[in-house]
C-alpha positions as CSV (number, residue, x, y, z in Angstrom):
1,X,-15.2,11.3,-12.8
2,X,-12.8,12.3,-9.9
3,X,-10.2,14.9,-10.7
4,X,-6.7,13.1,-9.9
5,X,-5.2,16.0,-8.2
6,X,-8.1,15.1,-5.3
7,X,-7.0,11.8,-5.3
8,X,-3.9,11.6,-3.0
9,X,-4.7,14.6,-1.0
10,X,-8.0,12.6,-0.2
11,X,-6.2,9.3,0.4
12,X,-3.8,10.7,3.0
13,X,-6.4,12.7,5.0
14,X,-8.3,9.5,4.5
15,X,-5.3,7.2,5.4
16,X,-4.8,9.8,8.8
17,X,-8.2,10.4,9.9
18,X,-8.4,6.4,10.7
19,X,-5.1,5.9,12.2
20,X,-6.2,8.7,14.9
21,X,-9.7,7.4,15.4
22,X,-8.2,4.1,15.9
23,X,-5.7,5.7,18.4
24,X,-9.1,7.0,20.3
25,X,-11.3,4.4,20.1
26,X,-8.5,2.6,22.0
27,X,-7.6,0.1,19.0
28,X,-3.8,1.4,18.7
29,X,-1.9,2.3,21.3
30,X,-0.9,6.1,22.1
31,X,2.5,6.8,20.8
32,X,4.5,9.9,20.9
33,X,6.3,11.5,18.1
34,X,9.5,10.1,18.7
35,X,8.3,7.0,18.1
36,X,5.8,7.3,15.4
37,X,7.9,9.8,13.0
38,X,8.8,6.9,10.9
39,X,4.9,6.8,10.0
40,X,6.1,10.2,8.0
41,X,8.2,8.7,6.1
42,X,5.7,5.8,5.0
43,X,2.7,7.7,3.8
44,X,5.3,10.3,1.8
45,X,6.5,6.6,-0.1
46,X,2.5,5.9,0.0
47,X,1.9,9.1,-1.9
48,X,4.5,8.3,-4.7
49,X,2.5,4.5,-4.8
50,X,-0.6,6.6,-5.1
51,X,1.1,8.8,-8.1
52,X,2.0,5.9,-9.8
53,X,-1.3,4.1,-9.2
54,X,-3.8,6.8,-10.1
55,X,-1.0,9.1,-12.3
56,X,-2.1,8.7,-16.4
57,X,1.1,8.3,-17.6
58,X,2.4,5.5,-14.6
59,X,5.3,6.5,-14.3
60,X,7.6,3.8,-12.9
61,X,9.9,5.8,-10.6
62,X,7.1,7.0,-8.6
63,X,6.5,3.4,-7.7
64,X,10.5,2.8,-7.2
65,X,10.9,6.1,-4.7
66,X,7.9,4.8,-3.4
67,X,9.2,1.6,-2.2
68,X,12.4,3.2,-1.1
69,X,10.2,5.6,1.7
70,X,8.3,3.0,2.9
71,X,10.7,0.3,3.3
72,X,12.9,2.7,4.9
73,X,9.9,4.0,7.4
74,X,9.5,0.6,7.9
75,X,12.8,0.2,8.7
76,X,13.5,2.9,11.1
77,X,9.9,1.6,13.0
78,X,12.2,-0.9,14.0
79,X,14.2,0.9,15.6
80,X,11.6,3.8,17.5
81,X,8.9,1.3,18.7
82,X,12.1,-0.8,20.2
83,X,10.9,-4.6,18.6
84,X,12.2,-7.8,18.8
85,X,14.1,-9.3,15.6
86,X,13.7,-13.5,16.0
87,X,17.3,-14.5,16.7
88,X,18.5,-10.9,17.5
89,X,16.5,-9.2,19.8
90,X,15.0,-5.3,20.5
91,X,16.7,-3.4,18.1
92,X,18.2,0.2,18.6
93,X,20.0,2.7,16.9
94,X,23.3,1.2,18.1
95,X,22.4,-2.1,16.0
96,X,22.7,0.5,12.8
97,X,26.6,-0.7,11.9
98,X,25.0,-4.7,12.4
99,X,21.9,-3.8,10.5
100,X,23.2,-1.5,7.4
101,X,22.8,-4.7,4.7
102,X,19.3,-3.9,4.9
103,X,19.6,-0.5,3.0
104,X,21.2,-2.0,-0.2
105,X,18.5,-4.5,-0.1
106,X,15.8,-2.0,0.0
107,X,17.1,-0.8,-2.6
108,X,17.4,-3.5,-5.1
109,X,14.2,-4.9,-3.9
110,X,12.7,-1.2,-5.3
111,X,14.9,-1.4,-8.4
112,X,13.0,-4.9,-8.9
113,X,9.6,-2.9,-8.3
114,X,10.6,-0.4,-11.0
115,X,11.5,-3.3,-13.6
116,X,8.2,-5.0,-12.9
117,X,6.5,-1.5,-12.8
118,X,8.1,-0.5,-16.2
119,X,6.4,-3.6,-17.4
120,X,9.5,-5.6,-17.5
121,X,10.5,-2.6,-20.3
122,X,14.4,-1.6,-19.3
123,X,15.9,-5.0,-18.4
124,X,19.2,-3.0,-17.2
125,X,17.8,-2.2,-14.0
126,X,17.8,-5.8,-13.1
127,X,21.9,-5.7,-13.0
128,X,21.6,-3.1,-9.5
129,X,18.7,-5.1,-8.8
130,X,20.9,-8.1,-8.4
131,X,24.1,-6.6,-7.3
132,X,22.1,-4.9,-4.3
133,X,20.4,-7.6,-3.0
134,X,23.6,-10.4,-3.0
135,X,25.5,-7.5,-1.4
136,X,22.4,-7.0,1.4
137,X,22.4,-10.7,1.7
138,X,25.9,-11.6,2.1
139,X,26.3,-8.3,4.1
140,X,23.5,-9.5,6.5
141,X,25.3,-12.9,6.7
142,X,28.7,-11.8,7.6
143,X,27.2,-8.9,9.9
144,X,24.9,-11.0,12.0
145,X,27.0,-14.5,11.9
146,X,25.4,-17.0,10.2
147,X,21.4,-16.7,10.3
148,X,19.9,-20.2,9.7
149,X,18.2,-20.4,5.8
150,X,20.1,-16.6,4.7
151,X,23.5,-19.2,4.1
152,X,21.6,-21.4,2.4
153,X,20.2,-18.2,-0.2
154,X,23.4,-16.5,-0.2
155,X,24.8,-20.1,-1.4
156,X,22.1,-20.2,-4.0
157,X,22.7,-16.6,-5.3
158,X,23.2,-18.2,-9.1
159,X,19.3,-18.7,-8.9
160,X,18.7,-14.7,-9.3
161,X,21.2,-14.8,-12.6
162,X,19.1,-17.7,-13.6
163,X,15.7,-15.7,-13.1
164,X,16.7,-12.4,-14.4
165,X,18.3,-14.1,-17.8
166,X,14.7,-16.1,-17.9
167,X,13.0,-12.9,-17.8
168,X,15.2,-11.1,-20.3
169,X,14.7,-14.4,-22.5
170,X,11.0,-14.6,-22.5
171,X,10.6,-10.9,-22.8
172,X,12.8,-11.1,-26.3
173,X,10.5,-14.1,-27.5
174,X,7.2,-12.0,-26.5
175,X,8.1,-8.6,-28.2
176,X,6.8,-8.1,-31.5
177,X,9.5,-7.5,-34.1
178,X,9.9,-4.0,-35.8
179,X,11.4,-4.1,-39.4
């Protein structure tokens, strides 16, 4: 049996050593630091997904810090490799003050990672969880104009108070009462 304090260390040499020999075999394209220091950010939230995977205990805020990192290295690739948005365009770092509803939802979408990653244990996270992602929606909405479908969402935003109260519900009929 494998010791788990190999385990990430192995993964991210691992994870590494096949990013560069796809880089020199020609199958990714050379990039320089400036534009690939996002890359940083993601296999940092990878090792936290790796703790929580692999870790005995699982602890559930490895796997919400985790999600922050690489949504946010995600993010900012955006903004280094210089891509297209469908409807907006190459994004730079001057789109920041258009683009900031995406931090809150990052958030609440890693808040819903740590609820489902709890095991659906602390039903109070599910309140940020909401909050963030109607205020990254409607944020995205009156930042970018109206996008075609994200009016329609935003409009149905009741649906989320619907799911989360589901999920509370059915979690309170499945939990075995304690005398």
């Amino acid at each position: 049996m494998a010791r788990r304090g190999t385990i990430v260390p192995a993964f991210i040499l691992i994870l590494i050593g096949v990013f560069f020999l796809l880089i020199n075999l020609g199958l990714l394209p050379r990039l320089t630091i400036t534009e690939m220091w996002p890359g940083i950010v993601v296999l940092v939230g990878l090792t936290f997904w790796i703790g929580f995977i692999f870790g005995h205990d699982h602890d559930a805020g490895l796997a919400f810090v985790g999600t922050i990192l690489v949504l946010i290295g995600a993010f900012f690739f955006l903004f280094t490799l210089h891509l297209a948005l469908p409807g907006y365009g190459v994004v730079g770092w001057g789109d920041q003050g258009r683009l900031w509803p995406v931090y809150p939802l990052i958030v609440g979408v890693a808040f819903v990672v740590l609820w489902i990653a709890g095991r659906a244990r602390d039903n109070g996270v599910l309140i940020p969880a909401g909050i963030l992602l109607i205020v990254g929606l409607a944020g995205l909405n009156f930042t970018l104009g109206e996008v075609p479908g994200l009016t329609d969402i935003i409009r149905l935003w009741p649906v989320l108070l619907i799911v989360f109260g589901a999920a509370i519900l059915l979690r309170s009929f499945s939990r075995p009462k304690t005398q």
